[in-house]
TIPAGU-266680 format. One line per field, with one value per residue (C-alpha): residue in one letter; x, y, z. Coordinates in pm, 1 decimal. Layout:
TIPAGU-266680
aa	c(A,...) .
px	c(X,...) .
py	c(Y,...) .
pz	c(Z,...) .
//
This chain:
TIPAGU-266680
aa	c(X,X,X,X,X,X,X,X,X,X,X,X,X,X,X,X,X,X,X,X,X,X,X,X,X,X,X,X,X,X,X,X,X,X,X,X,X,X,X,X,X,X,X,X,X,X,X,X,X,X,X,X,X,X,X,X,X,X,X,X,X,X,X,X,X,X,X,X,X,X,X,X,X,X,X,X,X,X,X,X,X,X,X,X,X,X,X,X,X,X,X,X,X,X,X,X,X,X,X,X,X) .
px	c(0.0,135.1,30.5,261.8,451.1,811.9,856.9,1167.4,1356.5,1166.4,1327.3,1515.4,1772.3,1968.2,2108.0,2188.3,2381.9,2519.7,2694.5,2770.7,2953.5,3132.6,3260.1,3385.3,3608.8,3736.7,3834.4,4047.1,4211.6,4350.4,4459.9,4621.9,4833.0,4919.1,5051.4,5261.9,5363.6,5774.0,5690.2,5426.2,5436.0,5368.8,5713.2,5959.5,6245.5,6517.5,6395.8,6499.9,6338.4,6499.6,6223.8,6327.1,6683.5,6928.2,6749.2,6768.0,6476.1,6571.6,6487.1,6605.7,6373.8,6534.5,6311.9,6499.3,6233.8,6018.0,6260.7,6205.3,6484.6,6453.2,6729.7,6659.7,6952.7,7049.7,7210.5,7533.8,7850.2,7942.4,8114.3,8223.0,8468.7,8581.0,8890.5,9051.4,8966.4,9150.8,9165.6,8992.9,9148.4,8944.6,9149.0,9150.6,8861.8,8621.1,8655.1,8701.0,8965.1,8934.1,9256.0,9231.8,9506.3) .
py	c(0.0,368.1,641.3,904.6,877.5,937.2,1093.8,1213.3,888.1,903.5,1260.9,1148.0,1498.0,1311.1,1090.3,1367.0,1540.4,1259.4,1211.1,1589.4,1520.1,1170.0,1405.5,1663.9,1370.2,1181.9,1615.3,1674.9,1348.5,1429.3,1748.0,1681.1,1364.0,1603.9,1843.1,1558.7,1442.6,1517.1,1633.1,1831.5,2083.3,2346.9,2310.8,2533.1,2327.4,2059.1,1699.5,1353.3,1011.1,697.8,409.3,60.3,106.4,-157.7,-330.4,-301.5,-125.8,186.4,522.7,859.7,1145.7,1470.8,1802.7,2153.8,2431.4,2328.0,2139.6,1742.2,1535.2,1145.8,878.1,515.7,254.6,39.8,-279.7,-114.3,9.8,358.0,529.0,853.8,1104.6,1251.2,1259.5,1190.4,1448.1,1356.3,1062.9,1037.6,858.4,766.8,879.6,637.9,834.3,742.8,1113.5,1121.4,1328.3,1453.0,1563.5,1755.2,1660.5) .
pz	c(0.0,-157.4,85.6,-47.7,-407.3,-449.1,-784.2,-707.7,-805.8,-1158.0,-1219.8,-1504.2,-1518.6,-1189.8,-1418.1,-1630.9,-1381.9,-1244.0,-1577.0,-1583.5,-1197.0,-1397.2,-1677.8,-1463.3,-1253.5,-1573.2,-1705.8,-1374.7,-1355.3,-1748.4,-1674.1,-1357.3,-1558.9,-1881.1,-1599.4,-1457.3,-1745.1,-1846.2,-2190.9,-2150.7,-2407.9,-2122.2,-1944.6,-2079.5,-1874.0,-2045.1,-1973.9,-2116.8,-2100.0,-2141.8,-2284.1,-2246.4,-2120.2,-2196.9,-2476.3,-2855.7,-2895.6,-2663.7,-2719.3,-2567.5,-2587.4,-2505.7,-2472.0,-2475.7,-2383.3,-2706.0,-2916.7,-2900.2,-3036.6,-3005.0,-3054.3,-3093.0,-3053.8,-3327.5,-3355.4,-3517.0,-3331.6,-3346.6,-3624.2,-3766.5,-3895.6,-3537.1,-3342.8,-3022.2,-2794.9,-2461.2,-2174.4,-1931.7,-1570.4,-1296.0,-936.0,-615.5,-502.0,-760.1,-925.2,-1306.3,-1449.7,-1827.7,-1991.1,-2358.0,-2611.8) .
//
């Protein structure tokens, strides 16, 4: 037996702002990860991230203010057209000493 009759659960704009309040959660939580994120295009600072370190497939991203240069390793040893530029000698200390030619 009814004697009074809730209409407000048949309101049907709750649900529409209770997916209003869902889209406004899911908006923050992206914004506050781009703002963590390294290379965020916002950051005017030098950063540089190292993917898969070690393996064959690694890549070095380097960010200068808005510059973005990225390296990936290959399977080849180095080579070029340079010169010796000095030795370096590691001291009984553990300090590293370079020395131009």
């Amino acid at each position: 037996m009814r004697f009074i009759e809730d209409d407000e659960n048949d309101d049907p704009i709750l649900s529409v702002v209770n997916l209003v309040d869902l889209f406004l959660v899911i908006t923050a939580v992206l914004m506050v990860l781009i703002a963590r994120n390294p290379l965020n295009p916002f950051q005017s600072r030098q950063v540089v991230v190292v993917e898969n370190p070690g393996r064959k497939d690694m890549t070095i991203t380097v960010k200068d203010g808005e510059k973005l240069e990225r390296y990936t390793a290959s399977d080849r040893m180095g080579d070029g057209g340079g010169m010796k530029a000095g030795v370096t000698y590691r001291l009984p200390s553990g300090d590293l000493v370079y020395v131009p030619e």
